[in-house]
N, C-alpha and C positions, 0 to 999 in steps of 0.2 A: 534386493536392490540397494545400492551407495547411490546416493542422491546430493554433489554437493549445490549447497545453499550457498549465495551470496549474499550479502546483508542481512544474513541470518540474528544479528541484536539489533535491528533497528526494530520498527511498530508490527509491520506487516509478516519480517519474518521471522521472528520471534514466535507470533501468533502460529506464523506456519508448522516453524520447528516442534513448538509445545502438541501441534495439532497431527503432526505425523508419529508422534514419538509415542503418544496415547491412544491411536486410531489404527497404525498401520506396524511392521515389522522392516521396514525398512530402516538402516544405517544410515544418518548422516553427517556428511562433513561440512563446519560451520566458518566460511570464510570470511569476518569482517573487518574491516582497520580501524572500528571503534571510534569511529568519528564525533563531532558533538551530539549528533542524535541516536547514536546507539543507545544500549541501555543492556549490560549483561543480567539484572537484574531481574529482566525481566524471564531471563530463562533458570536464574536463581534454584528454581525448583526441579527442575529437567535433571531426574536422578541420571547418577554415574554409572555409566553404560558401557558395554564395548560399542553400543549403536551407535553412537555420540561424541565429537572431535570435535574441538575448536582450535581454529587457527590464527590467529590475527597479522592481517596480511591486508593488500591493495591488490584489486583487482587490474591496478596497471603496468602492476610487478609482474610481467611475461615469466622471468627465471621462477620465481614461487608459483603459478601456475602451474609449470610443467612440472614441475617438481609435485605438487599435488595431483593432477594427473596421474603421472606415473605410478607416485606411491599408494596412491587409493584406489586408482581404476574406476574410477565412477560410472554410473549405468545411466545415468541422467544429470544435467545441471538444472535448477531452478535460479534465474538469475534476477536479484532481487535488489542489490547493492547498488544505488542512487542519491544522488543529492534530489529534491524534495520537494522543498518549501519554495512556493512563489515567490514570495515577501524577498528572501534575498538572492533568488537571479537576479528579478532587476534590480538588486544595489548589488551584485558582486557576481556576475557570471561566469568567471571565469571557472571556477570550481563544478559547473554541472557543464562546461566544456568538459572539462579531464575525466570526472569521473562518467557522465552518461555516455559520451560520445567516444573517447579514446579509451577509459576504461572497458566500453563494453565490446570496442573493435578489436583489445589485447586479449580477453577472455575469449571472444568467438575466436578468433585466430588459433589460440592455445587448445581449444576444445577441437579446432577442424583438424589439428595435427595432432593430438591424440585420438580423435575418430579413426582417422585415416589410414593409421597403422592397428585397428581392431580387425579381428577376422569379419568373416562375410555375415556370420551370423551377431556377433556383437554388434556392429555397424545397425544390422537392420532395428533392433531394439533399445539401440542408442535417443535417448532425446536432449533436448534442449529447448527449456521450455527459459522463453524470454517476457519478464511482467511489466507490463507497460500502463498507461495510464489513457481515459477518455479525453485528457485534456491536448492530445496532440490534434482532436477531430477541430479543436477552436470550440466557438459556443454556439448554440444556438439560441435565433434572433428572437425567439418570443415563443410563451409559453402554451402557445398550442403546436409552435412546429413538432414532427415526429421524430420520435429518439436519435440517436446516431446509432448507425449499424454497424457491420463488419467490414461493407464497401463502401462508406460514407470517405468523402478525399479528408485529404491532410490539411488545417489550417492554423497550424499551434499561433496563440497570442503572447506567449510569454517565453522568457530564453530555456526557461523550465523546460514547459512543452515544447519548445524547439525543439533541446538536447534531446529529450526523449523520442518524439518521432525522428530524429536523422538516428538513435539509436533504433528503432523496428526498421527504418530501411538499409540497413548493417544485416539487422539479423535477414531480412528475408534477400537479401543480396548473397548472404551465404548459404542460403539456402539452395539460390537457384542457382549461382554460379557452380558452388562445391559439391553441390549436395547435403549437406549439415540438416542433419532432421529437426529444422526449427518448428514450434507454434509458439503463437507470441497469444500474449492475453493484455485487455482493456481493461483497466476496473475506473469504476464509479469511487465518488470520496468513501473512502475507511473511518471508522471512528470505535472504538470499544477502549478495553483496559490495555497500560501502559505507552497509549501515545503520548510523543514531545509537547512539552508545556505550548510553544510557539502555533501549535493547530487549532483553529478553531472553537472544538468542542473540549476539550483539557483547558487552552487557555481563558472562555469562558466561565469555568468552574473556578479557575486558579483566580482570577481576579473577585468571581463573585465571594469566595471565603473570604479573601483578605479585604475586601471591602474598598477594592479599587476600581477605576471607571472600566467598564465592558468598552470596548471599540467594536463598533460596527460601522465596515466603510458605506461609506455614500447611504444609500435610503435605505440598505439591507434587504432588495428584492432580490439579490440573485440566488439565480436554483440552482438546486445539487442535488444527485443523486447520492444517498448515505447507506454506504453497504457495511454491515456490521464485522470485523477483521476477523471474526471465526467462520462465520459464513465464506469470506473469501477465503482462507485457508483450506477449505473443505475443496472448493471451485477449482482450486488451482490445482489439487491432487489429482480430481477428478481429470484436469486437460491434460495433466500429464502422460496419467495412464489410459485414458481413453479417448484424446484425442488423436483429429487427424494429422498428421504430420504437412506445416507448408499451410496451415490454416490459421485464422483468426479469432477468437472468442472473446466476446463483451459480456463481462460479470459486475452486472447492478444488483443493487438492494430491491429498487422498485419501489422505492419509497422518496420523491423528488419534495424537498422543501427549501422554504424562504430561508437565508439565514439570519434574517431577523426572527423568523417564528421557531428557530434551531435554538437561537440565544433565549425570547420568550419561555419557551419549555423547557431548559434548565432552570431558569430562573424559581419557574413555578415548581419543578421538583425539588432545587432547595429550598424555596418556602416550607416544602411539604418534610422534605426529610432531615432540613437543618434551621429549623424555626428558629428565627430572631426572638430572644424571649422577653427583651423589652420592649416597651409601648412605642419610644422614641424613634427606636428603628424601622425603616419603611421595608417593604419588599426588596429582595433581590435585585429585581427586574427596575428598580430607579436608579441603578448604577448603570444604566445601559446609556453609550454615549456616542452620539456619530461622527464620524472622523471623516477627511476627504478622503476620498474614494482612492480607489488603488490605481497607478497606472494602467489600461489596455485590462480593464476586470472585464472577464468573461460574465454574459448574463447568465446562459444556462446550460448544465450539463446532463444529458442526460443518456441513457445507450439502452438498445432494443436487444435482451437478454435470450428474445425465444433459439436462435440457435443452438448455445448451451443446455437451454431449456429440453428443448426437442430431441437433438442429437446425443446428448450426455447423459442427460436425466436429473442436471440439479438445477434447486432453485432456493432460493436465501431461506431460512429457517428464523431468523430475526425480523418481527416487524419494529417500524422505529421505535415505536411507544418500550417497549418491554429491550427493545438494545440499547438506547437511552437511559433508562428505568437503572437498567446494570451497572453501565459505565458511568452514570453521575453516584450511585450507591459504590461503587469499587473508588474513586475517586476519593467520594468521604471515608473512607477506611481506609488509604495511604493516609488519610490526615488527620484519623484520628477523632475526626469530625461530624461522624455519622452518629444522629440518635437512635440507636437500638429497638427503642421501644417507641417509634413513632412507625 
């Protein structure tokens, strides 16, 4: 199987790329334009392969699509290639216009017309598997309601999640118009090794070394679901090759927490793993500081995985404690920071 990847250097497909290339026999082609949040470094290690092609390219570059098409023949897309970050749709939306929404209408467009001219049997084993985010469902209103499913409607609160769900109703529009063997997939927050400083759980780390204030908007209740990025890589192979075609999959962690108690529990890990060795210095966890809330912050996210579960057969192999435990330990060893012997 050629499987090209889109944003194959960013967090998620990076994770993926390293997770196919070690797991499975499939060739891939790695298409990204190396945007601010890529990171080829991250696939640094990914020996030199005939399996293995990078291309650095835009997804809204039509002529270099087809041209990739043609010249690879791909047997599946994983389309991964997205702007991201909440924080700046709303200061600068323009950019997850181009890239989610017109980017991902040039790529399916480009794929429907390389489908199109495949024989009868290429066609049927053809997929396009498109990765989407929980945050298009909007949030939910308090923390007993039940997860979000597969059939839960659309209520994105932010231009992020806009661009993203008017990108899954692209994809499933070509599906049903064209035929295009779309499945599109949900996930829950990511977090492990090599994500952008600006998320979360990295920029929590990043601040706590250099001993600058943590920000935590508003009171730091809201919940999330933290799916650890190798677990998702796994999930996502799984939909490809064994899902249904023209269907939906939500892949959570199953592990919903505060992100004040996300910030707390690094904190308390670097206590543990990067001890202060003077007396003057307090804990980690007194750098923790709250900031005004975010515009339109979603309270809670959360998605009801047993589909996946049931029909595929996977389910996260990371609980938070011990995918935490890694990604705050991998963090202090890019920096050099990590006590060995604690």
């Amino acid at each position: 199987m050629i499987i090209l990847v889109t944003g194959g250097c960013g967090f998620i497909g990076s994770a993926l790329i390293r997770y196919l290339l070690a797991n499975t026999k499939v060739s891939i082609i790695n298409l990204d334009k190396l945007s601010y949040a890529a990171n080829p470094q991250a696939l640094a290690q990914v020996p030199q392969s005939t399996r293995y092609q990078f291309i650095q390219g835009d997804i809204c570059d039509a002529a270099l699509l087809q041209q990739i098409f043609l010249q690879y023949q791909p047997d599946a897309v994983m389309h991964l290639a997205a702007e991201s970050h909440v924080d700046r749709s709303i200061n600068a939306a323009e950019a997850f216009i181009n890239s989610n929404i017109t980017g991902s209408f040039v790529l399916l467009e480009q794929a429907r017309q390389y489908w199109q001219q495949q024989s009868a049997k290429a066609q049927r084993s053809f997929r396009f598997l498109h990765v989407s985010t929980d945050e298009v469902y909007g949030d939910l209103a308090c923390s007993s309601a039940a997860p979000f499913t597969e059939q839960s409607p659309y209520a994105p609160s932010s231009p992020y999640a806009a661009s993203k769900a008017a990108s899954d109703h692209l994809a499933r529009a070509w599906h049903r118009t064209y035929g295009l063997p779309v499945i599109i997939s949900h996930s829950s927050n990511n977090y492990g090794p090599w994500q952008h400083a600006e998320k979360l759980i990295p920029n929590t780390i990043h601040k706590a070394l250099s001993g600058q204030p943590i920000p935590v908007y508003g009171n730091g209740r809201q919940i999330r679901d933290w799916l650890y990025v190798d677990d998702h890589a796994s999930a996502l192979y799984k939909v490809l090759t064994k899902g249904v075609v023209g269907e939906t999959y939500n892949i959570g962690g199953n592990n919903e927490q505060k992100n004040i108690d996300v910030v707390q529990a690094i904190c308390s890990l670097l206590d543990e793993l990067n001890p202060k060795h003077s007396p003057l210095n307090p804990k980690h966890s007194s750098l923790i500081t709250h900031v005004t809330d975010r515009p339109g912050h979603d309270l809670r996210y959360a998605v009801n995985t047993s589909k996946i579960t049931h029909e595929l057969g996977w389910q996260p192999q990371q609980s938070f404690d011990t995918g935490l435990r890694n990604t705050v330990q991998w963090y202090l060893q890019q920096n050099g920071a990590l006590n060995m012997g604690s």
